[in-house]
C-alpha positions in Angstrom: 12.9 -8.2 24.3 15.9 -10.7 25.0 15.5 -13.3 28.0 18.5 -15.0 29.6 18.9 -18.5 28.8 20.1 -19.8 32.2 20.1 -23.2 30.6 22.9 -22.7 28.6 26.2 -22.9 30.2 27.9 -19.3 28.7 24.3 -17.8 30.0 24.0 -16.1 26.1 21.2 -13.7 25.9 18.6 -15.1 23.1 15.8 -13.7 21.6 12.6 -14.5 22.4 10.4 -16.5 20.0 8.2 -13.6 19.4 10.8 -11.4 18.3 12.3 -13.5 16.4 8.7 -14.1 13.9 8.9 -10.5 14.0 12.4 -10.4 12.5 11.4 -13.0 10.2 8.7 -10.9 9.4 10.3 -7.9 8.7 13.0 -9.3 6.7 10.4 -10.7 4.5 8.6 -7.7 4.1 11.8 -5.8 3.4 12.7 -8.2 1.0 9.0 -7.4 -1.1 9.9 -3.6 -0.4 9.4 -1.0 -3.4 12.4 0.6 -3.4 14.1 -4.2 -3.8 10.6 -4.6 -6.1 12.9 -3.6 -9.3 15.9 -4.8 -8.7 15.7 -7.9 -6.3 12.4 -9.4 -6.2 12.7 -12.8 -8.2 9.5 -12.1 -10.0 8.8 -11.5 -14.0 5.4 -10.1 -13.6 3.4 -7.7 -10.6 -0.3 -8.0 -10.9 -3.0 -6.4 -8.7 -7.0 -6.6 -8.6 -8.5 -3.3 -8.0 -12.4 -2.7 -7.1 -13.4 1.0 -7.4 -16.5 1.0 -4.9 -17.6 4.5 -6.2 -17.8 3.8 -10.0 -18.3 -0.2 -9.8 -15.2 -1.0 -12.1 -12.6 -3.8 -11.3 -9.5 -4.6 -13.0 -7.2 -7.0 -13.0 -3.6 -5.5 -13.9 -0.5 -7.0 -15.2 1.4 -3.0 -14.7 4.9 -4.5 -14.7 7.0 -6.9 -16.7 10.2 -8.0 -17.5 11.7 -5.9 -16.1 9.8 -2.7 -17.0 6.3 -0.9 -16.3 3.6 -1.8 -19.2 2.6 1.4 -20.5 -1.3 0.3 -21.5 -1.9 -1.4 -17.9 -0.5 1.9 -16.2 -3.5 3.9 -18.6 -5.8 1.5 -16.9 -5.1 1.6 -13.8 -5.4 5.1 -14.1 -8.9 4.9 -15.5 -10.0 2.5 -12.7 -8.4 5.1 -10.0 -9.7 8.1 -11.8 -11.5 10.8 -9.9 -15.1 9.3 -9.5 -16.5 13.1 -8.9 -15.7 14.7 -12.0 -14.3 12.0 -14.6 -10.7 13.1 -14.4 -8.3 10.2 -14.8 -4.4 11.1 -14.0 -1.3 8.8 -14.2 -0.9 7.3 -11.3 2.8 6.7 -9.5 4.3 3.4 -10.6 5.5 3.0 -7.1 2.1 3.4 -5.7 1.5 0.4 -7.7 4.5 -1.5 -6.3 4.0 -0.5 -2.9 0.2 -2.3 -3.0 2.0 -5.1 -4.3 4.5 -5.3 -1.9 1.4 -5.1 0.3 -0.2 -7.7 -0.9 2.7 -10.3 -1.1 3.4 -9.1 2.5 -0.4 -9.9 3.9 -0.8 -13.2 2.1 -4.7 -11.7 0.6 -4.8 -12.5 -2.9 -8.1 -10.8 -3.6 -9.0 -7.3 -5.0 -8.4 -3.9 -3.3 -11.3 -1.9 -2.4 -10.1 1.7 -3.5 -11.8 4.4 -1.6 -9.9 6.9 -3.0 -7.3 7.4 -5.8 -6.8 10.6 -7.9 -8.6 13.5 -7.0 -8.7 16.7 -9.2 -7.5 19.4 -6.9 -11.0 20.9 -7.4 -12.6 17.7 -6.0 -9.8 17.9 -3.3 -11.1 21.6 -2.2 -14.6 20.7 -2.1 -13.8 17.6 -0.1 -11.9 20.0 2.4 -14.6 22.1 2.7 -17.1 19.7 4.5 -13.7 18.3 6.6 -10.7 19.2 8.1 -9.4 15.6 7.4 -8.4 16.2 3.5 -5.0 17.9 3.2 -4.3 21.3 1.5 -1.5 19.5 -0.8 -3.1 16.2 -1.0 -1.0 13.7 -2.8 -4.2 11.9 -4.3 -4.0 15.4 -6.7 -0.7 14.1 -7.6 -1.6 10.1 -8.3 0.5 9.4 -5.5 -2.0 8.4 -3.1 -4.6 5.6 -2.5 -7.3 5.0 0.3 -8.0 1.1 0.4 -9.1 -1.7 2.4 -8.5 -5.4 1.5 -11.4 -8.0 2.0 -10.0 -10.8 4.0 -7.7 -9.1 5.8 -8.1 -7.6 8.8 -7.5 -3.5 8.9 -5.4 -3.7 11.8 -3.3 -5.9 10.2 -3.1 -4.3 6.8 -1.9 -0.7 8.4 0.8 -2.7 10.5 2.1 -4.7 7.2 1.9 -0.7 5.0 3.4 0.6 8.1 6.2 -2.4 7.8 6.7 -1.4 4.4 8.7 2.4 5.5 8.3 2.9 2.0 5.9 6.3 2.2 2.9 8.0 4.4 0.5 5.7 6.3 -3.0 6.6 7.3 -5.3 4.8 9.5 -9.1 5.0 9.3 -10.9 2.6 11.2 -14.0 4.0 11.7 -14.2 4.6 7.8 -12.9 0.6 6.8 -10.0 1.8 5.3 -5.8 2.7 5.3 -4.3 5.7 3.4 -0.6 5.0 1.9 1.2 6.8 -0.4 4.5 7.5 -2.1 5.6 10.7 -0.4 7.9 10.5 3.1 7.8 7.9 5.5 5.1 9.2 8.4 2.2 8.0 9.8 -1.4 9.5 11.6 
């Protein structure tokens, strides 16, 4: 929303001081992006902290440096993100992993992601949508493109606005559950 300056002589139209922390904001946040992570952030390394609440496991992951994806930490974040149900551990999307990053950087919450959800065998997936009609038919979590997390310290409000900020890939909202859904596919949101 612009307001009219009547102050100033010419009567310029400027924007108000809300809009313009949201511009700041957003230009930040587009800066951290996925699709600027591997070209223009100024960064060598891209870590994350990951809490699986079904299995117990954390890790702390160093999955990109100098200029490339580390093969080993992408194995174990694939572990950590494995399908808790039935053991199944599939590689997960490098840009998954960017986008939490970007995430993260953009919220200012240093600490570990709780992960919900991260792969899931597409035999987990049909029991799941069995008991609900909330689980999709084509789920990208059977694809290691998707993640359900939360992020203690930050408010979930605030953590779907800043994924939703991102327009990198799908955002989710959960708040009855504690959590956000993002993934890698096409920009949407529920």
């Amino acid at each position: 929303m612009r307001r009219k300056n009547d102050d100033h002589p010419s009567s310029i139209l400027i924007p108000s001081r809300r809009r313009f922390l949201q511009g700041c904001l957003a230009t930040g946040v587009a800066l951290v992006s996925p699709g600027l992570l591997a070209s223009r952030h100024p960064v060598s390394e891209r870590h994350l902290k990951l809490q699986n609440l079904h299995t117990g496991e954390s890790l702390r992951s160093t999955f990109w440096a100098d200029g490339e994806y580390l093969k080993d930490e992408l194995k174990a974040v694939a572990h950590v993100l494995r399908d808790h149900r039935s053991g199944d551990v599939h590689r997960m999307d490098p840009e998954l992993l960017d986008m939490l990053y970007a995430l993260q950087t953009s919220v200012g919450v240093k600490g570990a992601f709780h992960v919900i959800s991260g792969y899931r065998s597409p035999a987990t997936n049909d029991k799941l949508r069995a008991r609900s009609n909330g689980v999709a038919t084509r789920s990208l979590h059977t694809q290691g493109m998707a993640i359900d997390i939360r992020l203690p310290g930050c408010k979930l409000r605030h953590l779907h606005q800043a994924a939703l900020d991102l327009k990198a890939g799908g955002v989710g909202y959960y708040p009855k559950s504690d959590f956000i859904h993002i993934d890698t596919g096409r920009v949407r949101r529920w």
